[in-house]
N, CA, C, O and CB atoms as a CASP TS submission, in Angstrom:
PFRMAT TS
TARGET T0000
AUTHOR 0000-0000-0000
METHOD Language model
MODEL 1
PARENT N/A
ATOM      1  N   UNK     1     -53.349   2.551 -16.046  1.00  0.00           N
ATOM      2  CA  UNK     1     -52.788   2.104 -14.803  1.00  0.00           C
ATOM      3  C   UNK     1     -51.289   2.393 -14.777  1.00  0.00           C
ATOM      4  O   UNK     1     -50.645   2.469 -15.824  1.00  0.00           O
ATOM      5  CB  UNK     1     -53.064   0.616 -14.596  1.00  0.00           C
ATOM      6  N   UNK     2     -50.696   2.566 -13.474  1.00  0.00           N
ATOM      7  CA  UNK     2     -48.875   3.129 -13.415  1.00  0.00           C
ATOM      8  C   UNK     2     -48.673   1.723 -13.552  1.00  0.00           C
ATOM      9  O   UNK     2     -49.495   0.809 -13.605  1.00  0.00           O
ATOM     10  CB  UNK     2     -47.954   4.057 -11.750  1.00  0.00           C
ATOM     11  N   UNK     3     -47.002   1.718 -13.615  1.00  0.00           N
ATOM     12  CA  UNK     3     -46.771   0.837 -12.745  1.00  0.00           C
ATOM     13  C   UNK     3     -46.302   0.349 -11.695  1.00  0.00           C
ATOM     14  O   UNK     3     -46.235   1.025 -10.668  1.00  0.00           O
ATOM     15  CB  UNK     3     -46.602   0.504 -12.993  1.00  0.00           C
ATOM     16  N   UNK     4     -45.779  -1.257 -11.772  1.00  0.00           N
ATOM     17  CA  UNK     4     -46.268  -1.727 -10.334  1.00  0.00           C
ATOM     18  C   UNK     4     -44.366  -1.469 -10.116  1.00  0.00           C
ATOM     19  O   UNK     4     -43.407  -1.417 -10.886  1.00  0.00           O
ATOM     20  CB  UNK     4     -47.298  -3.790 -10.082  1.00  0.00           C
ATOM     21  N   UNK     5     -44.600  -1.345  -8.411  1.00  0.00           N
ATOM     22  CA  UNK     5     -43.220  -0.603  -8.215  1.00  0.00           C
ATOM     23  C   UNK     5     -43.281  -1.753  -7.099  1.00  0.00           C
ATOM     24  O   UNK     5     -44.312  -2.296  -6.703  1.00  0.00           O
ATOM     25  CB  UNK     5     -43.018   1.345  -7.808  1.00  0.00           C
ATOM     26  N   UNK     6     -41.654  -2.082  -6.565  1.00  0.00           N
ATOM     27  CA  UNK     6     -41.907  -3.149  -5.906  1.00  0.00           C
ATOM     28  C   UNK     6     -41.126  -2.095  -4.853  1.00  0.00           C
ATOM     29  O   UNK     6     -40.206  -1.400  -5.286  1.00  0.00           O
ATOM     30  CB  UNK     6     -41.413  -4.781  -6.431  1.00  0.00           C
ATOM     31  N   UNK     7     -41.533  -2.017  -3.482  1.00  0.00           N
ATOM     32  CA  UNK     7     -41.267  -1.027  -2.518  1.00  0.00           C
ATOM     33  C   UNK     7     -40.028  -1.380  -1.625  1.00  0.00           C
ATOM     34  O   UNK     7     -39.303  -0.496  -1.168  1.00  0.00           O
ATOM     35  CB  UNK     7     -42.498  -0.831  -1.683  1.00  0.00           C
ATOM     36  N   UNK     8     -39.815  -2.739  -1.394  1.00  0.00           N
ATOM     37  CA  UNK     8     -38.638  -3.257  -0.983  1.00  0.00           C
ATOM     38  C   UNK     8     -37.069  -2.863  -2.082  1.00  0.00           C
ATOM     39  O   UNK     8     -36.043  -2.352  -1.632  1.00  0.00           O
ATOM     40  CB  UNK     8     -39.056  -4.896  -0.900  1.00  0.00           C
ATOM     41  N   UNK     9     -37.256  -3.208  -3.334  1.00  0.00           N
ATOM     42  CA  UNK     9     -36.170  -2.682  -4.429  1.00  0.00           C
ATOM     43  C   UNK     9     -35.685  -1.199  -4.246  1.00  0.00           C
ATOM     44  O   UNK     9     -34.543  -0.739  -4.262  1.00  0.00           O
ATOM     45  CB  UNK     9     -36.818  -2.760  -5.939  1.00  0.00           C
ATOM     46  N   UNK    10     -37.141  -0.474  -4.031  1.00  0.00           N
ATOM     47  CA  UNK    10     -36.859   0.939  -3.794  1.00  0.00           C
ATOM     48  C   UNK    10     -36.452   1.442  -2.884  1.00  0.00           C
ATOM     49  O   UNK    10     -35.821   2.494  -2.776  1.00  0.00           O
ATOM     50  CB  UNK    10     -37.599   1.563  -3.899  1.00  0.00           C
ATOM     51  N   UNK    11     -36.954   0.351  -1.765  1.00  0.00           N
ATOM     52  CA  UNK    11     -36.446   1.181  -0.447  1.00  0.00           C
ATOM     53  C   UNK    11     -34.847   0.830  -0.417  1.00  0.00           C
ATOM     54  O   UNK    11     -34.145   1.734   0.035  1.00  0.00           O
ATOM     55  CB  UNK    11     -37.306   0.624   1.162  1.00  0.00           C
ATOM     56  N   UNK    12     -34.161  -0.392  -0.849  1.00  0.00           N
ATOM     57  CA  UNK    12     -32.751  -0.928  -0.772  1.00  0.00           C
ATOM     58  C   UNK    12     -32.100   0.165  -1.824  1.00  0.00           C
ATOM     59  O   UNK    12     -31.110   0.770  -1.414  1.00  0.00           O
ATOM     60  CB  UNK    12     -32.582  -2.716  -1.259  1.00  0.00           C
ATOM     61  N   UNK    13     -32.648   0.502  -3.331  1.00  0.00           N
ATOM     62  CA  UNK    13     -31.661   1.234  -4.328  1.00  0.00           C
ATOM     63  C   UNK    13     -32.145   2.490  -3.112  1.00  0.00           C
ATOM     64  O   UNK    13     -31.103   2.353  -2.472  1.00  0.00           O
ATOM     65  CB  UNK    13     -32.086   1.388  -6.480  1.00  0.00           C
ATOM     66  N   UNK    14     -32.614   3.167  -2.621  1.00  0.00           N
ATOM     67  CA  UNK    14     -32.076   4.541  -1.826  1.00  0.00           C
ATOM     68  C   UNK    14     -31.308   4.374  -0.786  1.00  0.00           C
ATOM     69  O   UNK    14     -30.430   5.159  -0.428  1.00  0.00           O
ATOM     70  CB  UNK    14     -33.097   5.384  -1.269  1.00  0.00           C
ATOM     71  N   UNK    15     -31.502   3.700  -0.440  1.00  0.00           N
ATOM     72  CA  UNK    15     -30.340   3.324   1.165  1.00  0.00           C
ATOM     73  C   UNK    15     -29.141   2.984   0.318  1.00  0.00           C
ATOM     74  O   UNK    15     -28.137   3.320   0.946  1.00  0.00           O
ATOM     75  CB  UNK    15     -30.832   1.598   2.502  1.00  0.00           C
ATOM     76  N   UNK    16     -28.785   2.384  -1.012  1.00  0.00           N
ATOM     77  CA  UNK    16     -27.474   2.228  -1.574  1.00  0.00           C
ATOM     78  C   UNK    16     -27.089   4.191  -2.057  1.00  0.00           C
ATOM     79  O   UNK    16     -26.146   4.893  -1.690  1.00  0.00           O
ATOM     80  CB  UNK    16     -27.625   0.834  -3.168  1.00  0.00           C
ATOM     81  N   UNK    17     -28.092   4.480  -2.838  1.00  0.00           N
ATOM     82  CA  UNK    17     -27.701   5.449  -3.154  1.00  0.00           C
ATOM     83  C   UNK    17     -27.360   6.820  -2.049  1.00  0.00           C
ATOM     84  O   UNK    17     -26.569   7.761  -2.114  1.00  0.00           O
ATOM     85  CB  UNK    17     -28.539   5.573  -4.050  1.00  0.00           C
ATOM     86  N   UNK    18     -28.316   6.417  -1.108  1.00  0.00           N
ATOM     87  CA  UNK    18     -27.708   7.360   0.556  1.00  0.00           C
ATOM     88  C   UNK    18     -26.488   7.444   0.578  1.00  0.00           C
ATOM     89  O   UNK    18     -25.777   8.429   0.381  1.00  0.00           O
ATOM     90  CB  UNK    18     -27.954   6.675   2.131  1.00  0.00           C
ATOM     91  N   UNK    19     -26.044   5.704   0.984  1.00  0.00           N
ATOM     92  CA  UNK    19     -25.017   5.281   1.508  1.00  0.00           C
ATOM     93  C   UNK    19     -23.832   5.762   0.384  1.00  0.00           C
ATOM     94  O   UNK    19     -23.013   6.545   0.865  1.00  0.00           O
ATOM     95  CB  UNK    19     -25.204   3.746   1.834  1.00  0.00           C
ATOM     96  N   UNK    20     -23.642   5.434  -0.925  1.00  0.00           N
ATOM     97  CA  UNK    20     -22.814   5.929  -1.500  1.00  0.00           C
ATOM     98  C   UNK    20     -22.511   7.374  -1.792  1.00  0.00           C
ATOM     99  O   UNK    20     -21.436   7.762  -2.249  1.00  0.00           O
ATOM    100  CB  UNK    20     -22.907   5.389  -2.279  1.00  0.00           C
ATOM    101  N   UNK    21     -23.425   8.057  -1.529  1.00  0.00           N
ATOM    102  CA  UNK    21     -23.459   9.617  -1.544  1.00  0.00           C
ATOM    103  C   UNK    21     -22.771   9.456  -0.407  1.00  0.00           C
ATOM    104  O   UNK    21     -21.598   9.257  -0.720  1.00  0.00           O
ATOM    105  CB  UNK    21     -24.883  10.572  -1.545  1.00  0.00           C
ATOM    106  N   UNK    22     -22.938   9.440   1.008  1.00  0.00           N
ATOM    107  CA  UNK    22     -21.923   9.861   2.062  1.00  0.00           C
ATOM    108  C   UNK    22     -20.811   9.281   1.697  1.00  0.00           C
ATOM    109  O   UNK    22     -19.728   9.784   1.992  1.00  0.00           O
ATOM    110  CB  UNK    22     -22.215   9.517   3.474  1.00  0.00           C
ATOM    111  N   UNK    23     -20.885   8.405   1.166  1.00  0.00           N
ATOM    112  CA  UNK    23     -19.071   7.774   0.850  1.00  0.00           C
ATOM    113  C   UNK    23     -18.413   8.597   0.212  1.00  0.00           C
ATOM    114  O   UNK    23     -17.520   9.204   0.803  1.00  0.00           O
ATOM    115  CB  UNK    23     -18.783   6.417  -0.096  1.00  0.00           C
ATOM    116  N   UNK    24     -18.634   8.816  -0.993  1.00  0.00           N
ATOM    117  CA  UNK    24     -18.283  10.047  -1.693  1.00  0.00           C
ATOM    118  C   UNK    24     -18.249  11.196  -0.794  1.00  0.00           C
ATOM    119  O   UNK    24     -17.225  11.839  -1.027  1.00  0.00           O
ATOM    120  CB  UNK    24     -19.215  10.322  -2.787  1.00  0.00           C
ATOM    121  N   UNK    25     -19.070  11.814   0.304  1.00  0.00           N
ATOM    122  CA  UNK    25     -18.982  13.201   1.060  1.00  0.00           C
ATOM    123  C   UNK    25     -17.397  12.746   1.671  1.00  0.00           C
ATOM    124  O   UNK    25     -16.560  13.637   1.529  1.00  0.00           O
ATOM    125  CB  UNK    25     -20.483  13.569   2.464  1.00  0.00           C
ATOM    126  N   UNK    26     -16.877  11.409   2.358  1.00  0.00           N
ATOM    127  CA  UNK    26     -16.339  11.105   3.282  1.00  0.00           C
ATOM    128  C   UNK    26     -14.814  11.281   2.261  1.00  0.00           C
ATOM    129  O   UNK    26     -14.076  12.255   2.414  1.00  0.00           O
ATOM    130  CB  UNK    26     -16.945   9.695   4.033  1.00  0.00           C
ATOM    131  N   UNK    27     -14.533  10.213   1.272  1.00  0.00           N
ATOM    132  CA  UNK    27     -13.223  10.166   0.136  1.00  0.00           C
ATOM    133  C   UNK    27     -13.124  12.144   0.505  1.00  0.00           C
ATOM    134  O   UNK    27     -12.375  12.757   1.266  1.00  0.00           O
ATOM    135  CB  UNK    27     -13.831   9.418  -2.220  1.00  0.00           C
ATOM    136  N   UNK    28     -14.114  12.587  -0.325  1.00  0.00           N
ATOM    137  CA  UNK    28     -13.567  14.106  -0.013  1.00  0.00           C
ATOM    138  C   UNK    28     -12.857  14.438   0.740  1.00  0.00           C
ATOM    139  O   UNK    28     -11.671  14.760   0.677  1.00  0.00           O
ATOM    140  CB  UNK    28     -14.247  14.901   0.279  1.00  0.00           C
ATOM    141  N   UNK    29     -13.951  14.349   1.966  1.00  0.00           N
ATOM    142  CA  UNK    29     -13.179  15.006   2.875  1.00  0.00           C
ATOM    143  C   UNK    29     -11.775  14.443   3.577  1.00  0.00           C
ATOM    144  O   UNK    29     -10.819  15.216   3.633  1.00  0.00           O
ATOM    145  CB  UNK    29     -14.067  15.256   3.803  1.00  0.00           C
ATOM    146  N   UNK    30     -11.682  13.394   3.995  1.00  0.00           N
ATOM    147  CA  UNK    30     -10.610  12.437   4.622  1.00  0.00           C
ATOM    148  C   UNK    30      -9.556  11.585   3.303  1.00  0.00           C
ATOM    149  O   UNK    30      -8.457  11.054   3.457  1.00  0.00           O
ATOM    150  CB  UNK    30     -11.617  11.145   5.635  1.00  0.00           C
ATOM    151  N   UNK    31     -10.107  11.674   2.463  1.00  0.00           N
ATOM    152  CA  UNK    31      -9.267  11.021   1.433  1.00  0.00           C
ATOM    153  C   UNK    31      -7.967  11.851   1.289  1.00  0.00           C
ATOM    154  O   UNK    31      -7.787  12.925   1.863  1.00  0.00           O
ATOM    155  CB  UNK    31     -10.045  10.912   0.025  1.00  0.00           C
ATOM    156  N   UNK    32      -6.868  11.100   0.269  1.00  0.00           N
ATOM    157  CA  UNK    32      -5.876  11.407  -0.039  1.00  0.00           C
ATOM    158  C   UNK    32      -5.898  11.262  -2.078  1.00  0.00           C
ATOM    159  O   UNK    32      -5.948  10.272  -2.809  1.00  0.00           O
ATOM    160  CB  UNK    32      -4.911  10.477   0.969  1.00  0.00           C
ATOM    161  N   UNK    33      -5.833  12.711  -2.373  1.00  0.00           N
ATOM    162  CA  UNK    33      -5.273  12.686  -3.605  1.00  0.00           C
ATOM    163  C   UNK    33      -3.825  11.659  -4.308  1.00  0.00           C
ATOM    164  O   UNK    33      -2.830  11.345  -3.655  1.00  0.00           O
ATOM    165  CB  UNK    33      -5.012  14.037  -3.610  1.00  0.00           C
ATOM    166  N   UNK    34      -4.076  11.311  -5.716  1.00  0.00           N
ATOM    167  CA  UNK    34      -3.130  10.214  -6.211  1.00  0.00           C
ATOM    168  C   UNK    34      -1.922  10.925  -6.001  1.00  0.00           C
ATOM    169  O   UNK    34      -1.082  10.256  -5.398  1.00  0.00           O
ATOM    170  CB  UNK    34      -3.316   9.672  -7.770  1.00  0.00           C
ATOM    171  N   UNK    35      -1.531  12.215  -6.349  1.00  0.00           N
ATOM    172  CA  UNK    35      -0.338  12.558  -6.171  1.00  0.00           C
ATOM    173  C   UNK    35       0.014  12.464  -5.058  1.00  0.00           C
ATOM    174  O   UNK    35       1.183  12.123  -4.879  1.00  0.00           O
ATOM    175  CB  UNK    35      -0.082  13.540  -6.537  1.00  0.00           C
ATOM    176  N   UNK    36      -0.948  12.756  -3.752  1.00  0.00           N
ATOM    177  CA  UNK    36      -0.163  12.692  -2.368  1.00  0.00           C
ATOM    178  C   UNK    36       0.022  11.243  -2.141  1.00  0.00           C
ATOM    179  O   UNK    36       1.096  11.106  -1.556  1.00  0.00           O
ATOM    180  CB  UNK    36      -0.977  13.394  -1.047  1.00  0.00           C
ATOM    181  N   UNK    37      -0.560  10.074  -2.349  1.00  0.00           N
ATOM    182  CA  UNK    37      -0.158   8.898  -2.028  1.00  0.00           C
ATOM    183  C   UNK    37       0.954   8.852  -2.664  1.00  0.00           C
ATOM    184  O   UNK    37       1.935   8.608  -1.962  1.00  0.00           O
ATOM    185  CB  UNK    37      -0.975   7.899  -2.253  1.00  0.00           C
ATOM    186  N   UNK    38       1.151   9.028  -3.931  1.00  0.00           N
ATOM    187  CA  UNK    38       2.565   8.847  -4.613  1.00  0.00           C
ATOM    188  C   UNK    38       3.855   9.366  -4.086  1.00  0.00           C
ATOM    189  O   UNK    38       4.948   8.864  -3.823  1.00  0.00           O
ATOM    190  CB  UNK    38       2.521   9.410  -5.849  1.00  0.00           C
ATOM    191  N   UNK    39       3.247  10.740  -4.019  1.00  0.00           N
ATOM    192  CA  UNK    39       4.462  11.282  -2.987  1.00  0.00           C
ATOM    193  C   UNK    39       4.762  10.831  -1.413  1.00  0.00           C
ATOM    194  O   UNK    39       5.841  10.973  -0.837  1.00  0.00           O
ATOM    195  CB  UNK    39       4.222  12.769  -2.837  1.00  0.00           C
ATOM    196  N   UNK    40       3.799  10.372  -0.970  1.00  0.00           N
ATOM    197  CA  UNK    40       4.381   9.301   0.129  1.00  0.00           C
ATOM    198  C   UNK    40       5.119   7.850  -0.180  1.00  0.00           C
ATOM    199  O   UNK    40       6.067   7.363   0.435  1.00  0.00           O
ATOM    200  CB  UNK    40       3.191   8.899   0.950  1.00  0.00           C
ATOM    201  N   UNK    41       4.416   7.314  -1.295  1.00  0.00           N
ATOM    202  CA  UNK    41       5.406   6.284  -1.714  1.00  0.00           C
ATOM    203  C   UNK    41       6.404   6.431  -1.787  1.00  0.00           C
ATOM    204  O   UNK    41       7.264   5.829  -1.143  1.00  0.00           O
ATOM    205  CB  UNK    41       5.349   5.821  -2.596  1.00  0.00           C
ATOM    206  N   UNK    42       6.612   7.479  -2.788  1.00  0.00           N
ATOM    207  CA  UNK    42       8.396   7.755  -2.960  1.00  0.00           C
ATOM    208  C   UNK    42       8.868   7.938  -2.163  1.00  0.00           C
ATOM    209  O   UNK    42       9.887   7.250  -2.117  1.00  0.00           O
ATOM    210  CB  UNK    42       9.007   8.688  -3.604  1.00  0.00           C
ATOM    211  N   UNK    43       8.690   8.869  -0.915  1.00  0.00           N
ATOM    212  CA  UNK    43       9.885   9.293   0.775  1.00  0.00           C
ATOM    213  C   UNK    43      10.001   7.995   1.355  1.00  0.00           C
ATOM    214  O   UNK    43      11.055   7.670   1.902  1.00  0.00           O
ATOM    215  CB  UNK    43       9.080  10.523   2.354  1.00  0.00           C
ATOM    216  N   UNK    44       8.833   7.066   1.278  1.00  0.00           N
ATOM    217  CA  UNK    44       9.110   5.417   1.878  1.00  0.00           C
ATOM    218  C   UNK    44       9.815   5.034   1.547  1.00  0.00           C
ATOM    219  O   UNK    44      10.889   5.048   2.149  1.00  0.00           O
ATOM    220  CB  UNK    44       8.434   4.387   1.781  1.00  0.00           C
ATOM    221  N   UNK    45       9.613   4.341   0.153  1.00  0.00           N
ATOM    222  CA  UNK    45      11.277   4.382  -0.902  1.00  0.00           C
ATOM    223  C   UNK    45      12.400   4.834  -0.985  1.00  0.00           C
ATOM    224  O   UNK    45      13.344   4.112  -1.306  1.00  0.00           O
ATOM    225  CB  UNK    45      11.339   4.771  -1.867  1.00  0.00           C
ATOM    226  N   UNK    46      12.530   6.043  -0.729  1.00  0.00           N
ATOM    227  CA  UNK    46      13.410   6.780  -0.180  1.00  0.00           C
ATOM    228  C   UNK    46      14.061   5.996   0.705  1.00  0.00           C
ATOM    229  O   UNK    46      14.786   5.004   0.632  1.00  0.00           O
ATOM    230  CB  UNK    46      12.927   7.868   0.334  1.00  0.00           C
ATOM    231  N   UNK    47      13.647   6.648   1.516  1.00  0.00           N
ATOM    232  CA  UNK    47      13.837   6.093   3.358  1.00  0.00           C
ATOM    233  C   UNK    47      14.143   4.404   3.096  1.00  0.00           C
ATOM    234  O   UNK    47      14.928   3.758   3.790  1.00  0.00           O
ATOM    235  CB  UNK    47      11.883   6.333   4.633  1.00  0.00           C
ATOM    236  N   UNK    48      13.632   4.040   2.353  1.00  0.00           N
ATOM    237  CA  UNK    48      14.512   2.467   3.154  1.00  0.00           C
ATOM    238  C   UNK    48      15.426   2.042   2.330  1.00  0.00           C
ATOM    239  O   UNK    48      16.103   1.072   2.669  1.00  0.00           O
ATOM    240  CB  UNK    48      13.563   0.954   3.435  1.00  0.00           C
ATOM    241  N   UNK    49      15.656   2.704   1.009  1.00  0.00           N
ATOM    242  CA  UNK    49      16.713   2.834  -0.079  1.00  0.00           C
ATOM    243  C   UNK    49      17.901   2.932   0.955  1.00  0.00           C
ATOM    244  O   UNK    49      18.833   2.175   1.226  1.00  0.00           O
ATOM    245  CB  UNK    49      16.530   4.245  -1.227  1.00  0.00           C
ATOM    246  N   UNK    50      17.467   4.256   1.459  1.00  0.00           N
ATOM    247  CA  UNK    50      18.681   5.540   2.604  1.00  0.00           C
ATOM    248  C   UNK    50      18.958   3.984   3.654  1.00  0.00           C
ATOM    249  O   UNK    50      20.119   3.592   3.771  1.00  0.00           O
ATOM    250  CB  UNK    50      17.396   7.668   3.995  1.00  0.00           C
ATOM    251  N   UNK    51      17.910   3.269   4.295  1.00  0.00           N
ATOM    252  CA  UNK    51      18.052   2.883   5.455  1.00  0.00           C
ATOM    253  C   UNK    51      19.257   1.333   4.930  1.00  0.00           C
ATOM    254  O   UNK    51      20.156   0.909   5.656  1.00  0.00           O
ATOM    255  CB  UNK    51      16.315   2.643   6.255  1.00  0.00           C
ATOM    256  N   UNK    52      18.980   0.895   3.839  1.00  0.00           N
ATOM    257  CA  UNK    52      19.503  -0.609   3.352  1.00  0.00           C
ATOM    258  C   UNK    52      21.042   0.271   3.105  1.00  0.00           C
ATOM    259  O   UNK    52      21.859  -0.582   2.756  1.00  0.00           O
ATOM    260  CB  UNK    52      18.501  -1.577   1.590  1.00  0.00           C
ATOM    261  N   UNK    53      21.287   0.775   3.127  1.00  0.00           N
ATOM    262  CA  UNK    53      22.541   1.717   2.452  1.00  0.00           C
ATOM    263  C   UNK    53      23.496   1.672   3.881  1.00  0.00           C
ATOM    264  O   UNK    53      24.694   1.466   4.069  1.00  0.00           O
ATOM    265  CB  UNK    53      21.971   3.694   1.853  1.00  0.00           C
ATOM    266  N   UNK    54      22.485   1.936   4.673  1.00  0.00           N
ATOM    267  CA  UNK    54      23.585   2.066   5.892  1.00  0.00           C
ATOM    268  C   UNK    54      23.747   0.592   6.698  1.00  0.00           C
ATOM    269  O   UNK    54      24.703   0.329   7.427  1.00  0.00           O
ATOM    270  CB  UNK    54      23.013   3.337   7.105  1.00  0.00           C
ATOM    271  N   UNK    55      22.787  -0.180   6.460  1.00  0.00           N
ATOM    272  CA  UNK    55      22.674  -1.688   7.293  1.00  0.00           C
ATOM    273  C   UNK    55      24.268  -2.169   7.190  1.00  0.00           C
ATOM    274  O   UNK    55      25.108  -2.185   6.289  1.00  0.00           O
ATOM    275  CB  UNK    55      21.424  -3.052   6.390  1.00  0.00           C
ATOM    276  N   UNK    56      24.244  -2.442   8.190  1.00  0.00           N
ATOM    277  CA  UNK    56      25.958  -3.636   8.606  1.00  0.00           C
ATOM    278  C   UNK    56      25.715  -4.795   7.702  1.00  0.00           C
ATOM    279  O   UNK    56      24.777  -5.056   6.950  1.00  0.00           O
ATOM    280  CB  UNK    56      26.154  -4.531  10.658  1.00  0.00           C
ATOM    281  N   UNK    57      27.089  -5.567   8.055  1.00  0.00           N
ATOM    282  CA  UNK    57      26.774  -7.021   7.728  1.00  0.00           C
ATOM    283  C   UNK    57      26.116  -8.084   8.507  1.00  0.00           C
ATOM    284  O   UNK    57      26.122  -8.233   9.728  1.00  0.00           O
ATOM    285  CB  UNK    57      27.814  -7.540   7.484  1.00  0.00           C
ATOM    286  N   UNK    58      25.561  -8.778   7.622  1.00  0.00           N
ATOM    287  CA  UNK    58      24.866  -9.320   8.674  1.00  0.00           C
ATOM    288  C   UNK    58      25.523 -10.838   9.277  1.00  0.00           C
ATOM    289  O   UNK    58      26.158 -11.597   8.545  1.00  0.00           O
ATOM    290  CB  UNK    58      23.376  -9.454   8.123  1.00  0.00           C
ATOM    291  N   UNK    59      25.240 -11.121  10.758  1.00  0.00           N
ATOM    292  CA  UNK    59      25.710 -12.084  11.643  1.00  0.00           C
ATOM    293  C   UNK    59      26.294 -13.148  10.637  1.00  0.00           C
ATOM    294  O   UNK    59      27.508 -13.353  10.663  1.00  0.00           O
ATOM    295  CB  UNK    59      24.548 -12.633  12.652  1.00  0.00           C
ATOM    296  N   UNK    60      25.495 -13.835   9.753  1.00  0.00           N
ATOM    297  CA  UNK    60      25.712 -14.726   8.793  1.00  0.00           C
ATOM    298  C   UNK    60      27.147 -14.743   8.095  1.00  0.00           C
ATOM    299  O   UNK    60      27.632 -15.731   7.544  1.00  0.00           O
ATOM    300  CB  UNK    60      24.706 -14.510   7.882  1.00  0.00           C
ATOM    301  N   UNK    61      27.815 -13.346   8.220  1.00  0.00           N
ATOM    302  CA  UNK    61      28.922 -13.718   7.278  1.00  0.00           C
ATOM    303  C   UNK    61      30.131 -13.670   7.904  1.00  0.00           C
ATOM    304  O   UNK    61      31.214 -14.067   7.473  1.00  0.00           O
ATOM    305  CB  UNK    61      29.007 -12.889   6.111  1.00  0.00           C
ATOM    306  N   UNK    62      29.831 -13.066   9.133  1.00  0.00           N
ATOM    307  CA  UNK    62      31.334 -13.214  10.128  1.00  0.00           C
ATOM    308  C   UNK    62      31.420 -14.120  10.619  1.00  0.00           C
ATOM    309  O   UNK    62      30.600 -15.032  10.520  1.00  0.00           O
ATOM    310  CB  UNK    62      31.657 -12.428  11.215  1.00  0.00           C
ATOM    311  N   UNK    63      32.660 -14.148  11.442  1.00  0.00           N
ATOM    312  CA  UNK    63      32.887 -14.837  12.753  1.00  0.00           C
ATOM    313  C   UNK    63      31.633 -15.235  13.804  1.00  0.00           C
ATOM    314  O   UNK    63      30.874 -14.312  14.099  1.00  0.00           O
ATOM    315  CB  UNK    63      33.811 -13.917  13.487  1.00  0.00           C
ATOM    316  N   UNK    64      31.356 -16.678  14.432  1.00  0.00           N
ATOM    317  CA  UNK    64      30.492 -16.368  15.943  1.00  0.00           C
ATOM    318  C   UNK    64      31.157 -16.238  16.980  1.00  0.00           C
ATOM    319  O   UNK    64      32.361 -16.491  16.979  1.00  0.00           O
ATOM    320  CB  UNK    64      29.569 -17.371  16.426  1.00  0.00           C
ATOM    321  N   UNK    65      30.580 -15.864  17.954  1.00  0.00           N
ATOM    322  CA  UNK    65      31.328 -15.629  19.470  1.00  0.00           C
ATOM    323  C   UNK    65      31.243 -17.109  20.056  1.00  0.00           C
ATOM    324  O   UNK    65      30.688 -18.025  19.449  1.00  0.00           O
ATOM    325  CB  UNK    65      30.413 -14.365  20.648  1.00  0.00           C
ATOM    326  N   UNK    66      31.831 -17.238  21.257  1.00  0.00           N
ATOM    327  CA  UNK    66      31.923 -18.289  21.696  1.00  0.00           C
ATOM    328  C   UNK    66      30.319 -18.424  22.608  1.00  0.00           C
ATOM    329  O   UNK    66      30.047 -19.451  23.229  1.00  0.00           O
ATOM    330  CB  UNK    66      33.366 -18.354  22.443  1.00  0.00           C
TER
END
């Protein structure tokens, strides 16, 4: 005798394994490699390094208006 296969388990592990196969098709295609996220980190970093560099003082330490 085979054995006993329970058809609900099977039918859920292929619909996971479907589903994670297109996930994987999708990261491919639309994903972003570690270096390119990194290299966007850093120009962010950048950029608000650049941006805090130029900020005024703030209201808090001057004079108020009337």
């Amino acid at each position: 005798m085979g054995d006993v296969i329970n058809l609900n388990r099977y039918r859920k592990a292929k619909a996971r394994a479907e589903k994670e196969q297109k996930a994987e098709a999708n990261r491919v295609r639309h994903g972003r490699t570690r270096t390119e996220k990194q290299a966007v980190q850093r120009e962010l970093d950048r950029q608000a390094t650049e941006l805090d560099g130029k900020r005024l003082d703030s209201a808090d330490e001057g004079p108020q208006g009337p």
